[in-house]
N, CA, C and O atoms as CSV, one atom per row, in Angstrom:
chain,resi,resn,atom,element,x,y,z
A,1,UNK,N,N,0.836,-1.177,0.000
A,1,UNK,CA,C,0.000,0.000,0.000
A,1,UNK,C,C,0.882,1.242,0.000
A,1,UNK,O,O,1.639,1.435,0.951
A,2,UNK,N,N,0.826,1.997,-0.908
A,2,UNK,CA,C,1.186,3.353,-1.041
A,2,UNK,C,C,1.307,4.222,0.039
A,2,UNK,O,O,1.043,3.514,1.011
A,3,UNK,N,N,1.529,5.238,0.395
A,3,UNK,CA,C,1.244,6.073,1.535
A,3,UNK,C,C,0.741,7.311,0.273
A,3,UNK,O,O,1.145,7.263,-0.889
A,4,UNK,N,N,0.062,8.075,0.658
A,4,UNK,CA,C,-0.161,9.396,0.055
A,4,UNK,C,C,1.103,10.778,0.798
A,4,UNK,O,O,1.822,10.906,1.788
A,5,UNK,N,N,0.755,11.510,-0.369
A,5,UNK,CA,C,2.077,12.514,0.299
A,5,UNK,C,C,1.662,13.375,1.201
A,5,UNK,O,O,2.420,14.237,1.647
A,6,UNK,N,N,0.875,13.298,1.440
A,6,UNK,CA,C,0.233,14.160,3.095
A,6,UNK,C,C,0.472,12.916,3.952
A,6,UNK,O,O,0.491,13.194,5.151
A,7,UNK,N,N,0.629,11.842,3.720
A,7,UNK,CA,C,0.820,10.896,5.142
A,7,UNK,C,C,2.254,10.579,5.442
A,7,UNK,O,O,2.783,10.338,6.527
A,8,UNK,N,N,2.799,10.637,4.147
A,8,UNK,CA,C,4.638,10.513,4.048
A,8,UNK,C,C,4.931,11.920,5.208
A,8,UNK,O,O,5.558,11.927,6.267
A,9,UNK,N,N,4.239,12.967,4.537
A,9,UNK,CA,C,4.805,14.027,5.837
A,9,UNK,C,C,4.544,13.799,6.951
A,9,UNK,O,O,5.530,13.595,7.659
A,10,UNK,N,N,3.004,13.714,7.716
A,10,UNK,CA,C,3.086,13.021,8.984
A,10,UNK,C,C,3.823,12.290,9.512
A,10,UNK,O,O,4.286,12.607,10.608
A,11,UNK,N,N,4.266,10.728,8.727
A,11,UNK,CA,C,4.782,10.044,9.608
A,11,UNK,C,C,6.362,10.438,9.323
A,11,UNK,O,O,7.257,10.146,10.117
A,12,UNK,N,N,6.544,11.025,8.286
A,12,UNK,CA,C,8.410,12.002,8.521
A,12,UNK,C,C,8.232,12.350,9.681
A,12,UNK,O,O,8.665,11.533,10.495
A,13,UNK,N,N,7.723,13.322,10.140
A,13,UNK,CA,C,7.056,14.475,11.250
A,13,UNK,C,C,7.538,13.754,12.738
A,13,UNK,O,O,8.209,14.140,13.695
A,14,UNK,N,N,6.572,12.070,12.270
A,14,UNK,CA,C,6.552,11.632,13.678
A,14,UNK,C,C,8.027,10.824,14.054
A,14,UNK,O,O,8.597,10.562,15.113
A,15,UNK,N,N,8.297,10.598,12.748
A,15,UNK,CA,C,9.667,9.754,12.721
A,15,UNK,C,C,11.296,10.578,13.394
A,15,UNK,O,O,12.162,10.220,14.193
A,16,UNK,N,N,11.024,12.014,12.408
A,16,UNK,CA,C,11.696,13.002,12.816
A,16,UNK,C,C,11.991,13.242,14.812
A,16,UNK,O,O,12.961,13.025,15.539
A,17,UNK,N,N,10.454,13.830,15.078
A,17,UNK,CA,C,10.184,14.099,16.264
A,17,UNK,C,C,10.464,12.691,17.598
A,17,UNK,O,O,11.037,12.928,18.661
A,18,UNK,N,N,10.116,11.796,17.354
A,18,UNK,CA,C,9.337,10.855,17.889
A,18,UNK,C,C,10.387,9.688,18.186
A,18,UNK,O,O,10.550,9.037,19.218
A,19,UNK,N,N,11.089,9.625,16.880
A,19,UNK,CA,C,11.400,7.624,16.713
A,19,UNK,C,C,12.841,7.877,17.094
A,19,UNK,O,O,13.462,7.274,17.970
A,20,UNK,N,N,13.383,9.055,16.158
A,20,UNK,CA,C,15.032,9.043,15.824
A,20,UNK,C,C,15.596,9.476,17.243
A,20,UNK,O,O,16.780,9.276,17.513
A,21,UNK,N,N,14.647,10.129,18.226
A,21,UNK,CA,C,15.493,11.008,19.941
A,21,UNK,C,C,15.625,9.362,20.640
A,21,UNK,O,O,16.612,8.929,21.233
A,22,UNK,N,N,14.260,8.581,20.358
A,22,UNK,CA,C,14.749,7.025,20.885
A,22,UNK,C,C,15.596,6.305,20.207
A,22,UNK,O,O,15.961,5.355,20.898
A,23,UNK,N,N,16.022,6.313,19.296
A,23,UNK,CA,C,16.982,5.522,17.974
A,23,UNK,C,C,18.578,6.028,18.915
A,23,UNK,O,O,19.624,5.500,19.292
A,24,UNK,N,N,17.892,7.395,18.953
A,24,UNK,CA,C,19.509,7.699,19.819
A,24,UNK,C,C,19.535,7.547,20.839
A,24,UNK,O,O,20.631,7.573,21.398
A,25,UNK,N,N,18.547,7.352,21.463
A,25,UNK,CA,C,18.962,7.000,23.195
A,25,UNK,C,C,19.193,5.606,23.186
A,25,UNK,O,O,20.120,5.272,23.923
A,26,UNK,N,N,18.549,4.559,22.487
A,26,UNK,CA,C,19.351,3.209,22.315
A,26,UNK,C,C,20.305,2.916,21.565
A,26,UNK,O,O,20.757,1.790,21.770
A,27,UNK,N,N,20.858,3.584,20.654
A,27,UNK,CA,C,22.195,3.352,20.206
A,27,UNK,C,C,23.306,4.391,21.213
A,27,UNK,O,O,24.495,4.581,20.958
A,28,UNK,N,N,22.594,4.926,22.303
A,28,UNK,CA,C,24.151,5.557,22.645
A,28,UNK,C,C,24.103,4.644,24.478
A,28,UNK,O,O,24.882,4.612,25.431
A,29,UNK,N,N,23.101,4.199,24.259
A,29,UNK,CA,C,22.815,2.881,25.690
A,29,UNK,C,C,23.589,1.777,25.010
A,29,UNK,O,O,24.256,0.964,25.649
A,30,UNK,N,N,23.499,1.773,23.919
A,30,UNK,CA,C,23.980,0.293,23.426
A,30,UNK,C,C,25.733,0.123,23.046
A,30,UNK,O,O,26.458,-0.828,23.339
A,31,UNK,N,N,26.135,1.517,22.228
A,31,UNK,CA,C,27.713,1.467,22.376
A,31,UNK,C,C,27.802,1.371,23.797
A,31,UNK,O,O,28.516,0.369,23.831
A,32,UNK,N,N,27.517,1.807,25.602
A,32,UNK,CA,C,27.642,2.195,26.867
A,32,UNK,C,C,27.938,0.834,27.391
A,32,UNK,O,O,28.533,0.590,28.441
A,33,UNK,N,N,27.462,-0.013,26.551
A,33,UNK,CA,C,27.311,-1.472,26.953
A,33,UNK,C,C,28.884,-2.048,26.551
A,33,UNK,O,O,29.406,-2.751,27.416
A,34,UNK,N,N,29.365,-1.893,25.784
A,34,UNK,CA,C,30.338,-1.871,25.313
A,34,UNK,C,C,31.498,-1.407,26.228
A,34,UNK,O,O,31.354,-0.250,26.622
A,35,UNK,N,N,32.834,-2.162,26.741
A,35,UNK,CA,C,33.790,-1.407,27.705
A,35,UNK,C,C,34.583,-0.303,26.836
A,35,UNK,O,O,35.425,-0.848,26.122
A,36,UNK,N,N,34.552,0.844,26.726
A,36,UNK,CA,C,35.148,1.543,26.163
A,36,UNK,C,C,36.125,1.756,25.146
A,36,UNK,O,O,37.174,2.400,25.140
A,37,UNK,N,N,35.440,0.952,24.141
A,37,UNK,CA,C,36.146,0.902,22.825
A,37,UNK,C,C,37.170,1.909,22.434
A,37,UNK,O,O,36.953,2.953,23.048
A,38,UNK,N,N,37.951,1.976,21.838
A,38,UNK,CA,C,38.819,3.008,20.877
A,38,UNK,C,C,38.297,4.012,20.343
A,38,UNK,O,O,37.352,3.571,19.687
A,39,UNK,N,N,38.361,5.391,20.202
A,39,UNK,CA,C,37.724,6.713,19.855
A,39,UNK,C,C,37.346,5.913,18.188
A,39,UNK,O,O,36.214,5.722,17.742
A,40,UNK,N,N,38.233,5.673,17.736
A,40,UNK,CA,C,37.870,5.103,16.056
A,40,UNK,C,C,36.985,4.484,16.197
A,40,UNK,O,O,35.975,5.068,15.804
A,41,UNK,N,N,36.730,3.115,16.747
A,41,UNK,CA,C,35.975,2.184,16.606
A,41,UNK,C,C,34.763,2.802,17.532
A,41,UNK,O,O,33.652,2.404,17.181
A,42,UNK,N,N,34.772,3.344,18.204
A,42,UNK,CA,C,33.342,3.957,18.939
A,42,UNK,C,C,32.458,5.064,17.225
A,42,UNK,O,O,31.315,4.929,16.788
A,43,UNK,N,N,33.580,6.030,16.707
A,43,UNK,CA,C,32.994,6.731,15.817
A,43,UNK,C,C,32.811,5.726,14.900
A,43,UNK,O,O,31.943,6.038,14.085
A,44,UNK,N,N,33.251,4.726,14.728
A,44,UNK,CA,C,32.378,3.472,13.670
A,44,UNK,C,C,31.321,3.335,13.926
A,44,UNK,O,O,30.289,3.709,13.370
A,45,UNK,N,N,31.469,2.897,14.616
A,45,UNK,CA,C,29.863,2.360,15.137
A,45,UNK,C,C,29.011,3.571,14.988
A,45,UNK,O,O,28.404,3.758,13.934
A,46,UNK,N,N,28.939,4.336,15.903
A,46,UNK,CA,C,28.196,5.572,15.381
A,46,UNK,C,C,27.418,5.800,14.331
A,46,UNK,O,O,26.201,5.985,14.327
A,47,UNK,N,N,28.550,5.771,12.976
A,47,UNK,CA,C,28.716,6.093,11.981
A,47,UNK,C,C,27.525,4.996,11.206
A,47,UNK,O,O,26.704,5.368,10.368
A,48,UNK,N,N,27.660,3.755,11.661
A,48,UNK,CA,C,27.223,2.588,11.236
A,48,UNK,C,C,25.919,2.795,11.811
A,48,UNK,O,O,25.061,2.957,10.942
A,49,UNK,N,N,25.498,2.843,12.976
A,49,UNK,CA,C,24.445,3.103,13.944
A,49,UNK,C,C,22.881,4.199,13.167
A,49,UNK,O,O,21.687,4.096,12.887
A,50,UNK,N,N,24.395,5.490,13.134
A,50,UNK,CA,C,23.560,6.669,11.903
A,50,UNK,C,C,22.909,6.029,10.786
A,50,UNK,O,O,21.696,6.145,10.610
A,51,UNK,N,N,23.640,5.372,10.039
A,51,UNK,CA,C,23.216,4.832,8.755
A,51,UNK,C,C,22.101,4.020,8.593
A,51,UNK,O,O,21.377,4.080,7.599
A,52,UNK,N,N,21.851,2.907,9.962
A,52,UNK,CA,C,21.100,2.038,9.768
A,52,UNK,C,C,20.062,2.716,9.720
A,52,UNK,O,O,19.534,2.549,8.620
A,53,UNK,N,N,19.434,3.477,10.427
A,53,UNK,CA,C,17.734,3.932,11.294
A,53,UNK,C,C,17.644,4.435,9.964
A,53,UNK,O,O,16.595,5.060,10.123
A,54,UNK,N,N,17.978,4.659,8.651
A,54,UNK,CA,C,17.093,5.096,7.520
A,54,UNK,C,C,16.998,4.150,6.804
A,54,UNK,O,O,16.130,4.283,5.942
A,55,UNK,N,N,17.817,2.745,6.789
A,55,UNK,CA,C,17.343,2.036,5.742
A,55,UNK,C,C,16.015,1.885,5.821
A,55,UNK,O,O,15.428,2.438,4.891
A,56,UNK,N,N,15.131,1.176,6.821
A,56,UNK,CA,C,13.619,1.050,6.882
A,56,UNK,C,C,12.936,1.870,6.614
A,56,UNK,O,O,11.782,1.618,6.270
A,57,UNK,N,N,13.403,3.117,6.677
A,57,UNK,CA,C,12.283,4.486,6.814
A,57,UNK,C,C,12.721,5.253,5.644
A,57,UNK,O,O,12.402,6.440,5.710
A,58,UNK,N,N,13.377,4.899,4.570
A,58,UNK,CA,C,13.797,5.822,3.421
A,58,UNK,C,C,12.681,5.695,2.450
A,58,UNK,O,O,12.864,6.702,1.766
A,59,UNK,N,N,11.680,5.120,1.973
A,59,UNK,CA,C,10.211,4.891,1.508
A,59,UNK,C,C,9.754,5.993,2.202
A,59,UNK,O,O,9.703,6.908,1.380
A,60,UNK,N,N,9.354,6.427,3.405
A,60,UNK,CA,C,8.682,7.434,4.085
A,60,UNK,C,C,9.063,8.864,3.298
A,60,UNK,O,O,8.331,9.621,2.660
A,61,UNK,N,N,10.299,8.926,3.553
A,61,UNK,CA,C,11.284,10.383,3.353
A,61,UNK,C,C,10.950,10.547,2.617
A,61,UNK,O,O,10.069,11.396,2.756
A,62,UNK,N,N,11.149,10.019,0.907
A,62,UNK,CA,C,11.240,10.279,-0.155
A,62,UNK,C,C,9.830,11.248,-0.837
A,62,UNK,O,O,8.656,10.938,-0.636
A,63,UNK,N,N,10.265,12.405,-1.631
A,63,UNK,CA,C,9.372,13.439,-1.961
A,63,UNK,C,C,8.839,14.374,-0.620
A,63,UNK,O,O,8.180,15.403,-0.766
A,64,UNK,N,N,9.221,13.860,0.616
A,64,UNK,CA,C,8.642,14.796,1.429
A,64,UNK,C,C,8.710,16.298,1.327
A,64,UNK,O,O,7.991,17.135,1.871
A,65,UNK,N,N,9.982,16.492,0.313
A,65,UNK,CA,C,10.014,18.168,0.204
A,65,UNK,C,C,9.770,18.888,-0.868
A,65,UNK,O,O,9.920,20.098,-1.032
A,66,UNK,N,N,9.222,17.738,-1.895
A,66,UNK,CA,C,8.643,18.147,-3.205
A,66,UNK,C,C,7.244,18.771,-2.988
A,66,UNK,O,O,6.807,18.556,-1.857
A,67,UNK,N,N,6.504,19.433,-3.733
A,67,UNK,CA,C,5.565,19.985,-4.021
A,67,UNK,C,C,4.264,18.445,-4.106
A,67,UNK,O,O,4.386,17.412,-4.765
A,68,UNK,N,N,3.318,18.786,-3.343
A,68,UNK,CA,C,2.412,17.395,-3.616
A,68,UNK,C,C,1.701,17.213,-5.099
A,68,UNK,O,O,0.753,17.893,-5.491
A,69,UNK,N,N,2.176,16.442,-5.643
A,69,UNK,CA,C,2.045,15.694,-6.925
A,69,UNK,C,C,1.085,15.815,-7.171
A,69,UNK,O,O,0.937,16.232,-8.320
A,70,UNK,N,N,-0.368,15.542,-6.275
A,70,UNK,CA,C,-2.137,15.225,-6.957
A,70,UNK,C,C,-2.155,16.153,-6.707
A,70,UNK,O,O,-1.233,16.347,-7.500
A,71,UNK,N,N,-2.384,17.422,-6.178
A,71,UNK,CA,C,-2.808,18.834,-5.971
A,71,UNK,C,C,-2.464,19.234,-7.461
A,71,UNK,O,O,-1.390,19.175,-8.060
A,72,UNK,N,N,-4.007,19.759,-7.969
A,72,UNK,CA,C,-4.246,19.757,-9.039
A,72,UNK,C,C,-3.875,21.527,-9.485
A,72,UNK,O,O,-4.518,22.310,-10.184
A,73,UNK,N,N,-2.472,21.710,-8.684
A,73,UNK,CA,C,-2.469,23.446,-9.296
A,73,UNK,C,C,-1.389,23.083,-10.763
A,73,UNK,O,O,-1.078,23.987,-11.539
């Protein structure tokens, strides 16, 4: 099922607001778990950490900042 582009913005909105402040509070609980890795290998992970939380949610993003397509102006 499609999303329409008024719902892609909502759930950006909620994803933005909502998902990604917890995405980071468990990826920076989850390197903590970890005994204090190497400055490199901590900014790996990170780095790796950053990257993941959009594979699932890059369908959402997409066109969110385009002009809505069916709006018949």
């Amino acid at each position: 099922m499609a999303l329409s582009h008024k719902a892609r913005k909502r759930w950006s909105l909620v994803v933005l607001l909502i998902g990604l402040p917890a995405y980071i509070i468990v990826a920076v609980n989850l390197v903590a778990w970890i005994d204090r890795p190497s400055i490199w290998i901590e900014l790996l992970v990170y780095i790796v950490l950053g990257f993941i939380w959009i594979v699932p949610l890059k369908r959402v993003f997409l066109g969110v900042g385009q002009p809505d397509p069916d709006e018949g102006d």
